[in-house]
N, C-alpha and C positions, 0 to 999 in steps of 0.2 A: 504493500500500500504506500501511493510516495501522496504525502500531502503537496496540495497547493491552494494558490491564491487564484481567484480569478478579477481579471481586469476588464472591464466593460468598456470596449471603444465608442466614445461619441463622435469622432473625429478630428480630436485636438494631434499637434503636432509635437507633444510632449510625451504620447501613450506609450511609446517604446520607450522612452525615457524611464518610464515607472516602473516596466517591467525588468529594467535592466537594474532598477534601486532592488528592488525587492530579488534578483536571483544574486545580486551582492552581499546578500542577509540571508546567503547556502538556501535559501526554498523557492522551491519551481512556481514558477508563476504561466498561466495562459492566456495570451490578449487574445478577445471574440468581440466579434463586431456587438456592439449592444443590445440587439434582439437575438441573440444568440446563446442564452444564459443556459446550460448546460443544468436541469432541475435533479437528476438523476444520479450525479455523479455523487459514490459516497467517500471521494477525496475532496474536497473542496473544504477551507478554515476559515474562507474569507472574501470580500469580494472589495474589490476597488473601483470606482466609477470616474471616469475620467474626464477633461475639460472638452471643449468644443466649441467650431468656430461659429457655431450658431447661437441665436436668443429663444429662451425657455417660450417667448412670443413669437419665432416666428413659425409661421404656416410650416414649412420643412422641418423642422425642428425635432432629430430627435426624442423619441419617448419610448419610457423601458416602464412595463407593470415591477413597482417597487415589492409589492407581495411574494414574489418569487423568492428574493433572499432576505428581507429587512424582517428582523423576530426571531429567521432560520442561523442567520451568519451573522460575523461583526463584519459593518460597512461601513466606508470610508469616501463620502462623497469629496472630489477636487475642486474646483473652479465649475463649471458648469454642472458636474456632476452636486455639490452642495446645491447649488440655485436649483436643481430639477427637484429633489430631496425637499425642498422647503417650500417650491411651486406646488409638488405635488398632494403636499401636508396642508396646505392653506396657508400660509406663510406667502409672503410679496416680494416680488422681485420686478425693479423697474428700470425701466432704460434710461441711462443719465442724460445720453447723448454726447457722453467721452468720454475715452476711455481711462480705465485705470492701468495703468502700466508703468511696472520699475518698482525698485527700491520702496519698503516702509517696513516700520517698526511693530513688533507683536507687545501688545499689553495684552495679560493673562487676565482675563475677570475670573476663569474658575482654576484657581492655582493647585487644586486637586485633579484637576482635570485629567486621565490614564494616558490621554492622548501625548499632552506636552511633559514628560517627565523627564527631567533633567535639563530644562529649558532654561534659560539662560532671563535675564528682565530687558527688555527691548529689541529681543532676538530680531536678527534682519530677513524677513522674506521676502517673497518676488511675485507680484502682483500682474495681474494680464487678463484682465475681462472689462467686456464694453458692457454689461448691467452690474445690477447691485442688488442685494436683499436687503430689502429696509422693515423685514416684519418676519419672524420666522414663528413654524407651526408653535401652538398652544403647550403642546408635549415637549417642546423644547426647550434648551436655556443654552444662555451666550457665556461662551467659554473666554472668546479672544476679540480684542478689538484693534484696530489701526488707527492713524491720528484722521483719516478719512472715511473708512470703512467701518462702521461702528458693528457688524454683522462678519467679520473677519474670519470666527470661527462659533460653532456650537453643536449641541449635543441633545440624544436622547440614549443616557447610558442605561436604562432600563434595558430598550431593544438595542443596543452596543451598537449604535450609531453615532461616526462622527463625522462633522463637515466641517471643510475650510476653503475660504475663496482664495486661498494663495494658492502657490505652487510649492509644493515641497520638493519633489524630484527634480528642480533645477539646480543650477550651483548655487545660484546668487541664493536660495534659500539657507540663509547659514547651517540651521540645524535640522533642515529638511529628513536627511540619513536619520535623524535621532525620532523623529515623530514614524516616521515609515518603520525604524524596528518597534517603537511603543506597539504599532499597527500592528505589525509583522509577527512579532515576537511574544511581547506580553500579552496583549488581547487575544490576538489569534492561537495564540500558542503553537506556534512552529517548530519544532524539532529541529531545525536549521540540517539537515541533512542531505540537500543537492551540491554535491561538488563534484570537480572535475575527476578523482578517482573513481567515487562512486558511480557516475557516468561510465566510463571506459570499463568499467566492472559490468554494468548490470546490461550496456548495450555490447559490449562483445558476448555476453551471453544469450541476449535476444537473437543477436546474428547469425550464430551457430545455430541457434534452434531454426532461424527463419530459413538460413540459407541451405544449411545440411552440406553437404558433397556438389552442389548446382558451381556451373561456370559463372563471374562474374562481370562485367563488362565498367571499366572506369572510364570518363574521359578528363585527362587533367590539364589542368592550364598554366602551374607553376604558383597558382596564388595559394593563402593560407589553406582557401573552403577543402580545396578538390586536396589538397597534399594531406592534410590532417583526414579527411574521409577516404582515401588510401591507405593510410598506415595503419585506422582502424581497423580498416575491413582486413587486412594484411592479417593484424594478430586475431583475426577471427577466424579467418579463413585460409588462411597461405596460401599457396600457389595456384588456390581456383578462384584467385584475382585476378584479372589481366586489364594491366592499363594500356592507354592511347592519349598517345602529348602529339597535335598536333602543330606544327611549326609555319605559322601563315606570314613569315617572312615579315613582320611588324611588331616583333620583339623587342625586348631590351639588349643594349649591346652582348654576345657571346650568352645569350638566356639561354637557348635551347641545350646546348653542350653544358652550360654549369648546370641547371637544373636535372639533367639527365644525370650527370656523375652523382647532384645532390641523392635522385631517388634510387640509385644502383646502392649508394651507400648506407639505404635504407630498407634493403633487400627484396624490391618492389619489382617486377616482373613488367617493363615498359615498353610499349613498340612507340617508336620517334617517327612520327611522318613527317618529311619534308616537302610541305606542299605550295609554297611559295610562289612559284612558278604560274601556278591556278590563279590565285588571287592576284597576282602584281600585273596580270595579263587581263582579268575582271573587272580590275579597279582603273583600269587604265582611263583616262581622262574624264573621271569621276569625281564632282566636286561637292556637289550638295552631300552635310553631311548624315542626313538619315539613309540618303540612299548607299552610301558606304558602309553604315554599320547593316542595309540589310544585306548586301553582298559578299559580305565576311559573313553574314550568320551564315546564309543560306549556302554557303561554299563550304562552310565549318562541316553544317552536319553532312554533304553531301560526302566529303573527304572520311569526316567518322564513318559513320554511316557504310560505306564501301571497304574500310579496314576491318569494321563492326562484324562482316557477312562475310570477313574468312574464319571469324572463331566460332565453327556450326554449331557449338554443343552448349552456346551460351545461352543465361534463361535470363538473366537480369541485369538491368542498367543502373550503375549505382550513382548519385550526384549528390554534390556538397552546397547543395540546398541547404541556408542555413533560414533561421527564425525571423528575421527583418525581412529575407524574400520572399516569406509564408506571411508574412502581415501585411506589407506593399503590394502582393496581391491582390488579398480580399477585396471584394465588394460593400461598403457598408450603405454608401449611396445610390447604388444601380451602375454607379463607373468602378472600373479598375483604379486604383490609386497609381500603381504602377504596375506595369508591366516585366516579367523576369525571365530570365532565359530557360532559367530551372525548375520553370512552375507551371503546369499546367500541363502535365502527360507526358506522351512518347511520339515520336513520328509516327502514324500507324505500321507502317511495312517492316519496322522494327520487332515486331510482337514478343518483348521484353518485359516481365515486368522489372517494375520499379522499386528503385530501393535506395532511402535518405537517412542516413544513421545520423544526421548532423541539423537536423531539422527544426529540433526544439531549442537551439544553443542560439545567441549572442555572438558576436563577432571576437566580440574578448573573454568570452567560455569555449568558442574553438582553439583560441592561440591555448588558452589554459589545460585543456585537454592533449594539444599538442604537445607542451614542455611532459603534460603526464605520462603523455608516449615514449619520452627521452629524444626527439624530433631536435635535427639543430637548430640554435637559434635565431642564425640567418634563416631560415625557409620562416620558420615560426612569426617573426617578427616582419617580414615582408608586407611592406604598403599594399593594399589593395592597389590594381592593377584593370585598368580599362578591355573588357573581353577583346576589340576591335585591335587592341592594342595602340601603337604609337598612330594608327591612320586617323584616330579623333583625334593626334595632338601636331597634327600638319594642316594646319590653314591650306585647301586648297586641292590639286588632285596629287594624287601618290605615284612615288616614283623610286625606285630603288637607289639614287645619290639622293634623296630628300630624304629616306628612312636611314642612311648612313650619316649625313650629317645630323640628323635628331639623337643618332645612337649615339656617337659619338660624344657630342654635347650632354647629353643627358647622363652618361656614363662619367664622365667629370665630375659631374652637380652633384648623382647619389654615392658615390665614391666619395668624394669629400664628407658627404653627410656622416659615412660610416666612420671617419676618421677625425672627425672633430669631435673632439672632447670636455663636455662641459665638466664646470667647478665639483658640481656632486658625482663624477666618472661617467655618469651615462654620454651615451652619443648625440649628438643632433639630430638622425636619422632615427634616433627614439624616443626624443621630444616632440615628432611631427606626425600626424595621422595619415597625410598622404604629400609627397612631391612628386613633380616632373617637370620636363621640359616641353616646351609649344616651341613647333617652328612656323614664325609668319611668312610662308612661302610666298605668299600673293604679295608679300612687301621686298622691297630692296633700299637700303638706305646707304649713304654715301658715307667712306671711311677712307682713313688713308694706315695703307702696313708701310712702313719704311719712306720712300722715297715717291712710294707708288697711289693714285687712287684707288680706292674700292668699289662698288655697288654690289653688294652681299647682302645676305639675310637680316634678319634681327631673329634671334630667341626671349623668348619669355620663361623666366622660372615661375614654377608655383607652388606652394607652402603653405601647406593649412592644419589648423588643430580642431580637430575634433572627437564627439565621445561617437556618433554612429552617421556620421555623412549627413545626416538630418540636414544640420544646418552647421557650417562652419566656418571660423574666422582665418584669416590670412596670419599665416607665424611672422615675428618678430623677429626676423634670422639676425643675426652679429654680423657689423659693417665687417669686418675686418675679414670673417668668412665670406662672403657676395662679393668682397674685391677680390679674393682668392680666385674665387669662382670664373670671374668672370675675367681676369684677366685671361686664365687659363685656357677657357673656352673660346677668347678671340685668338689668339696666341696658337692654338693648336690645332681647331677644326675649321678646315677647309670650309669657305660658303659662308661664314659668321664672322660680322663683323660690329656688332651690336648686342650684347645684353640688359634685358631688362625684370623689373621683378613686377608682377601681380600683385596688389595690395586691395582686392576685391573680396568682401566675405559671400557666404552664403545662409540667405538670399543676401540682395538681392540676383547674385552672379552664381553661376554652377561653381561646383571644383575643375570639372572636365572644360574644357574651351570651347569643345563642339558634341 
């Protein structure tokens, strides 16, 4: 029996946020779209409702029957989930006409309260909704207030219900982490027993049951998902794994050869297709860039796909599907929020089934699981990497000296990252959620090498920190490392005569360029 929490999605852009607080506090947590409340399950301790970019007024406006779990579980309304909670009690919620956002201070009116324990007197939270409750149900009483929000926080600890119009699962919530384990922990009473060995224990045991003696079929790409759901299946299964790294000539400088040696040294059974050739002859003066990422997919799986149907005796496809691409799926509105590569079946002609050991994890409970494999820490700690590869990070159409001068450059920039050294020992390359280099092919701008004029490139670097690509800000990289860089990269690769850095967050800007 493994307890959890469950997370009611209304469509806020924080819901993965709370699910990633609460698997930080060892217990499994499941975000469902909010009419998807799971009445049956006899693991469930808790339920958490989350914010939303809608008003409790309008016509669209999600609504969930609160009977389902309020009396049965302890609940924990957020930001829109409190106002629905207090709409739904008879309690008022009205529309200011602006918003609340940023920075303010917690005063405790009920200093008993289970919720805030160990709270600090002025605690700083982080504040993000356009109404406000100015009257809450009769059963209830006000725990917390802000120097604007007089309705901040409150309670009906009879039915172990609590609400608050902040956000806890942010950073700026100082003691967010501490309200989420009172949730978590105390009230709900969690065992705190989901970690990463446990994991690698209880699902290499499923796998063997699932898989038995069956062929399996990997396709890897060199990132975290696919390497760490390899070495799984590996100590599951051994040798009736067989991967496929296929090599679409749009790499990192020397990827396909280091990664190959990485997975040989990891006793992984790998066929390497070099298929290069296919794609840089498809892509050929192709500039829009969605129609290049569909000409690498649809080239990807035709090349898998053709290696796939020489191993006859395979029964299953396995993908590193992880937990953010099973949420950015769902439907909660009638749209796809996003679309994934790894979600949403098989080609039919495949007739494989399916198989996602990696599915319920966090981006940072796969690297976790990785290190539990004994995985090195270069693969482990590898940036997420654009499936298209370097062709989204070429302004323009692709061409094999435009993917040579981005390698090149690009092999510079994360090379140095690896070797840069901050004050606490870690790298800079470990300080950063994701970098790379952009080449603005469409651009040429005027330089001079020596004695001589130029008209060469410009490159862009890009640097961002973030907890899951949600939303993330531009790093603050050391002057003295970007002159490194950047001397180095006009200085040595051919075609660049210009470096420049990105200082765009997201939103409003992607991480990726195109």
């Amino acid at each position: 029996m493994q307890q959890k929490i469950i997370i009611l999605d209304f469509g806020s852009q924080t819901t993965q946020l709370i699910g990633r607080r609460v698997r930080e506090l060892d217990t499994f947590c499941e975000i469902l779209p909010y009419n998807k409340f799971p009445k049956d399950d006899p693991n469930i301790i808790g339920v958490i409702l989350s914010g939303s970019p809608y008003s409790v007024h309008d016509e669209e406006a999600f609504k969930v029957e609160l009977s389902q779990f309020i009396g049965k579980y302890p609940v924990l309304g957020i930001c829109y989930g409190a106002q629905y909670i207090s709409y739904a009690g008879g309690g008022t919620v009205e529309q200011t006409g602006t918003r609340e956002y940023g920075r303010a201070n917690l005063e405790m009116i009920d200093c008993n309260c289970r919720i805030f324990k160990g709270f600090e007197k002025g605690s700083q939270v982080w504040m993000s909704h356009g109404d406000t409750i100015t009257s809450i149900p009769k059963d209830f009483h006000i725990t917390g207030s802000t120097s604007d929000v007089k309705y901040a926080a409150f309670a009906n600890e009879d039915k172990n219900v609590w609400c608050v119009q902040f956000h806890p699962e942010v950073f700026h919530s100082l003691q967010g982490m501490q309200l989420l384990r009172n949730f978590v922990v105390d009230i709900c009473k969690s065992k705190q027993e989901w970690s990463a060995a446990s994991f690698v224990e209880s699902t290499v045991a499923e796998l063997k049951a699932q898989l038995g003696n069956d062929r399996v079929i990997l396709g890897l790409s060199g990132g975290v998902d696919s390497s760490v759901c390899a070495t799984l299946l590996n100590k599951a299964i051994g040798d009736h794994l067989t991967c496929i790294f296929v090599d679409h000539g749009m790499l990192r400088k020397n990827e396909f050869s280091k990664v190959m040696e990485a997975y040989e040294g990891l006793g992984l059974h790998v066929i390497g297709v070099d298929a290069s050739e296919k794609f840089f002859k498809d892509l050929e003066g192709v500039t829009d860039p969605e129609q290049k990422r569909k000409i690498i997919g649809r080239d990807f799986v035709e090349v898998f796909n053709a290696e796939a149907k020489k191993i006859t005796d395979a029964k299953w496809l396995a993908q590193g599907t992880i937990y953010p691409d099973r949420i950015e799926s769902l439907s909660i509105t009638g749209m796809t929020i996003k679309s994934h590569h790894n979600v949403g079946g098989l080609p039919e002609e495949m007739k494989l089934k399916l198989c996602e050991p990696l599915q319920w994890l966090f981006k940072d409970e796969v690297r976790r699981v990785g290190y539990e494999l004994g995985m090195p820490e270069r693969l482990i700690k590898r940036h997420p990497f654009p499936g298209p590869g370097l062709a989204v990070r070429i302004l323009g159409d692709i061409t094999r000296e435009k993917v040579r001068i981005l390698q090149d450059a690009d092999d510079i920039y994360i090379e140095k990252m690896h070797h840069y050294k901050l004050p606490d020992g870690t790298t800079l390359y470990d300080n950063v959620w994701q970098a790379g280099t952009v080449l603005l092919s469409t651009i040429r701008s005027v330089g001079v090498m020596g004695d001589e004029r130029t008209y060469e490139h410009p490159v862009a670097l890009r640097a961002v920190t973030s907890m899951d690509a949600m939303t993330a800000d531009w790093a603050h990289l050391p002057y003295d490392f970007m002159a490194e860089v950047s001397n180095e990269i006009i200085r040595k690769v051919k075609g660049v005569n210009r470096v420049c850095y990105d200082i765009s967050s997201k939103p409003p800007s992607t991480i990726e360029w195109e």
